[in-house]
C-alpha positions as CSV (number, residue, x, y, z in Angstrom):
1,X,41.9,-12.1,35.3
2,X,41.6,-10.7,38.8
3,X,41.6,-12.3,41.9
4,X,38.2,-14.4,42.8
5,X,37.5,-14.3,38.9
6,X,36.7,-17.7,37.1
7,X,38.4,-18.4,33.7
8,X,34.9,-19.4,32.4
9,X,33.6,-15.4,33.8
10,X,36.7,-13.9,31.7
11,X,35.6,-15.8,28.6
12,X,31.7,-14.9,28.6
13,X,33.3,-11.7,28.5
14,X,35.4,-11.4,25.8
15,X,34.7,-11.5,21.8
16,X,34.9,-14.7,19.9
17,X,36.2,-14.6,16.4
18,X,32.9,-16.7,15.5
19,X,30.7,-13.7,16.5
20,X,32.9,-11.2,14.5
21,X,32.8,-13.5,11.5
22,X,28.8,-14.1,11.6
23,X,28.8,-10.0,11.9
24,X,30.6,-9.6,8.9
25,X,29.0,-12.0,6.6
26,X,25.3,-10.7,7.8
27,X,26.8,-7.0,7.1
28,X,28.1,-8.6,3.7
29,X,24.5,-10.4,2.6
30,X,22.8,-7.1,3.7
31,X,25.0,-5.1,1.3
32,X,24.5,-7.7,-1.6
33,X,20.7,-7.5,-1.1
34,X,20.7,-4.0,-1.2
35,X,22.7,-3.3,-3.9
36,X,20.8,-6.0,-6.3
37,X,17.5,-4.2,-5.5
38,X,19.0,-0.5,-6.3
39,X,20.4,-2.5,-9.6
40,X,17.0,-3.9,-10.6
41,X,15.1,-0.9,-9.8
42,X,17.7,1.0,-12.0
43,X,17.2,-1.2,-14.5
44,X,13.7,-1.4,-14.4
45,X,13.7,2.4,-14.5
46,X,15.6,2.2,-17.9
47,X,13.7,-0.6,-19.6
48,X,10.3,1.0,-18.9
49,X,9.6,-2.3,-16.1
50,X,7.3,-1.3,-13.8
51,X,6.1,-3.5,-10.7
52,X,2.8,-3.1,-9.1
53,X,1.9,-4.3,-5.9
54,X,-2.0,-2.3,-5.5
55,X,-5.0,-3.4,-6.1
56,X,-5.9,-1.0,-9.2
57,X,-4.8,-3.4,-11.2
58,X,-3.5,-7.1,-11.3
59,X,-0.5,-7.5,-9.3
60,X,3.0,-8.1,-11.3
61,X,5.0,-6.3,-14.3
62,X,4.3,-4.5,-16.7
63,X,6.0,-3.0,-19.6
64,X,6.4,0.1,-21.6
65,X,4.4,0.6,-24.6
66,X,5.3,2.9,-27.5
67,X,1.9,3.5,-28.5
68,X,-0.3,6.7,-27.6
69,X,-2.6,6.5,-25.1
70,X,-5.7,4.3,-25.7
71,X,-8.1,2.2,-23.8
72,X,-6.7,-1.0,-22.4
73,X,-3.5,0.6,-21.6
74,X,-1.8,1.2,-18.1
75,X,-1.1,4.6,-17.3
76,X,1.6,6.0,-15.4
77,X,0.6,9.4,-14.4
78,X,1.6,12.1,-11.8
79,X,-1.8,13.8,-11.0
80,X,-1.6,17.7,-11.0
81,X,-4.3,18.4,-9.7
82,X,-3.7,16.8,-6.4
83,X,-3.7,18.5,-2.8
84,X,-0.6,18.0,-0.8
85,X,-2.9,16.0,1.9
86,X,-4.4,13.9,-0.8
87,X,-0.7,13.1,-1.9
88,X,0.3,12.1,1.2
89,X,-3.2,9.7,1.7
90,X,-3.2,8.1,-2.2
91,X,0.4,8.3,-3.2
92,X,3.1,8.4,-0.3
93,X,6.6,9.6,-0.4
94,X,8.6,9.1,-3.6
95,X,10.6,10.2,-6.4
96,X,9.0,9.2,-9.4
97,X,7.4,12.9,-9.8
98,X,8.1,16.6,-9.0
99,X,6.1,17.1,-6.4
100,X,7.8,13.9,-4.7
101,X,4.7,11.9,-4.8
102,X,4.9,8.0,-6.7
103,X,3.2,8.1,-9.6
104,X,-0.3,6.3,-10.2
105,X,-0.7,3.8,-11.9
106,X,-4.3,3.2,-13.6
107,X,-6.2,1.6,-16.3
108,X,-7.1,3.8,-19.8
109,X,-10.8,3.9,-19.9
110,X,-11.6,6.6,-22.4
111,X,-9.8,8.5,-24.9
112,X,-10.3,11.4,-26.7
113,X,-13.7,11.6,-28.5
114,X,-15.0,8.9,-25.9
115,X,-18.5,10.1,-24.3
116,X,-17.9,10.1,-20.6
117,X,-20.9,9.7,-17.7
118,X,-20.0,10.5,-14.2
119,X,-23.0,9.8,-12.2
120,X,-23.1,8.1,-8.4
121,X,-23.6,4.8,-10.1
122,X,-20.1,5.2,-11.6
123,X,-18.4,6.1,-15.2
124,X,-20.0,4.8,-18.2
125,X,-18.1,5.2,-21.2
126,X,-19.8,5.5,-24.6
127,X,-23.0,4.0,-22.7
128,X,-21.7,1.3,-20.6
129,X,-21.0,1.1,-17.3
130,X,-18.0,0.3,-16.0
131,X,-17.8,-2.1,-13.3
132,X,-16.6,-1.3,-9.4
133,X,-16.3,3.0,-10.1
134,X,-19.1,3.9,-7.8
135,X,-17.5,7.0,-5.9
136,X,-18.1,7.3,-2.1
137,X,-18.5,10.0,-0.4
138,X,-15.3,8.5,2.3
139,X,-12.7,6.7,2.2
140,X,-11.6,3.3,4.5
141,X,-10.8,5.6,7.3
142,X,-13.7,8.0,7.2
143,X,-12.0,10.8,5.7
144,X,-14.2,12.5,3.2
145,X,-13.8,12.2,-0.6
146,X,-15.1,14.9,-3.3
147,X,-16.5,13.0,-6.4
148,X,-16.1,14.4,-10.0
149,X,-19.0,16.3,-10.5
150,X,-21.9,14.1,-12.1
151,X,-22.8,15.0,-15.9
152,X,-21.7,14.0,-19.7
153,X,-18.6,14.7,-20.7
154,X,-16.7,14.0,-24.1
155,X,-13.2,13.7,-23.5
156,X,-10.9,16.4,-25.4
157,X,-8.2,15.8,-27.4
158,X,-5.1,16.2,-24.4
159,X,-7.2,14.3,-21.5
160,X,-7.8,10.7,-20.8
161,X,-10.1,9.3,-17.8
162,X,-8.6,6.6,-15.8
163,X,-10.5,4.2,-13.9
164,X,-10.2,1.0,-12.2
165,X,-12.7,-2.0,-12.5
166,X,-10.6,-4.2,-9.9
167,X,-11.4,-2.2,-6.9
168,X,-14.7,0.3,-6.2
169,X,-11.5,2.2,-3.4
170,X,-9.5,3.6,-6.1
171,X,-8.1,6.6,-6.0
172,X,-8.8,7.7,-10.1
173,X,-10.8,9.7,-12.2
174,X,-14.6,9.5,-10.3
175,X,-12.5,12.1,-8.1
176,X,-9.6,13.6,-10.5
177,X,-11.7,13.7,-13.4
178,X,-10.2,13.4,-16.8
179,X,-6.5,13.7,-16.5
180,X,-4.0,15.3,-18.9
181,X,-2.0,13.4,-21.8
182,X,0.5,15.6,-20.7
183,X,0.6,14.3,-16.9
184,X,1.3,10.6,-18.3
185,X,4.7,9.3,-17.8
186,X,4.2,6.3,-19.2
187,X,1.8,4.1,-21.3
188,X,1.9,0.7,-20.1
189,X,0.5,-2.9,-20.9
190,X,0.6,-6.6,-18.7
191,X,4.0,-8.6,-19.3
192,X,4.1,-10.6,-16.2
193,X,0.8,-10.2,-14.0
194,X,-1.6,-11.8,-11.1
195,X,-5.0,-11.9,-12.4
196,X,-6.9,-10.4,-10.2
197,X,-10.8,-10.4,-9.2
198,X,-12.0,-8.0,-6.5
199,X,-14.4,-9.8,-3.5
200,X,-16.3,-8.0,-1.9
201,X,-16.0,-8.0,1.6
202,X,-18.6,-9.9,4.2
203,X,-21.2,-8.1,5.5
204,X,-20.8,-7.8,9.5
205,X,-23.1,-9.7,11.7
């Protein structure tokens, strides 16, 4: 302590064990939490547990399923046929596939053999249309989007067309078109889920 200096400046100065201590146990929860999420991703990874948190489809887990792919099922696909901008819009920044994008993941709505109508009303399948697959022509931000081109299809043996019901913004097959068995990581069906129910939003006064 110098001259003129107060016992009570000295001690606003120096470090208190308390402070050290309450450093090292945040330092220590931090570590615990990240460690337990690495572990449960890892083990998600390995038991074919896959969380979603879009609104493609109902919010919660689901499972991997051992049979082919058929309607009804979850898909876990990388899309090929994807622009690196469109990546970076519908995907973000992951490991899950090659090109570093996360994978998608979207209801089965046809299969192969399955008649397929692309139209601006939306994709029917075998004659019915499926709910909330209008494609626009933008997306929430204005940026433009390039439908599937508009005609019949019947879906070959090595595609499937995905499509989601939930929500008329997703990013699936009314702008990738049918998608390739081979591009499926993944078939995948509800274990722990949200329902969910798309409301649309108010119109602005």
């Amino acid at each position: 302590m110098t001259p003129g200096q107060s016992v009570s400046q000295t001690l606003a100065f120096a470090p208190t064990g308390a402070a050290s201590q309450r450093g090292r146990r945040v330092f220590r929860q931090l570590w615990f939490a990240s460690a337990l999420l690495c572990g449960l991703a890892i083990a998600f990874t390995v038991l074919g547990i896959r969380i979603n948190v879009t609104a493609s489809i109902p919010l919660g887990l689901y499972i991997q399923s051992s049979e082919k792919p058929a309607r009804g099922l979850i898909a876990e696909f990388c899309p090929e046929g994807m622009s690196k901008s469109q990546s970076e819009r519908y995907r973000g920044f992951g490991f899950g596939c090659h090109d570093h994008g996360i994978p998608l993941l979207k209801p089965i709505v046809a299969v192969s053999g399955d008649r397929v109508h692309f139209s601006p009303q939306g994709i029917a399948v075998n004659g019915k249309l499926i709910p909330n697959t209008a494609p626009r022509r933008a997306d929430g931000q204005g940026r433009p989007l390039r439908p599937w081109p508009a005609g019949d299809y019947t879906v070959e043996p090595d595609k499937i067309v995905v499509a989601s019901a939930y929500h008329p913004g997703s990013y699936d097959s009314r702008y990738l078109g049918p998608i390739p068995v081979a591009d499926v990581k993944l078939n995948l069906r509800p274990f722990l889920v949200v329902p969910l129910e798309y409301k649309a939003p108010e119109p602005k006064r």
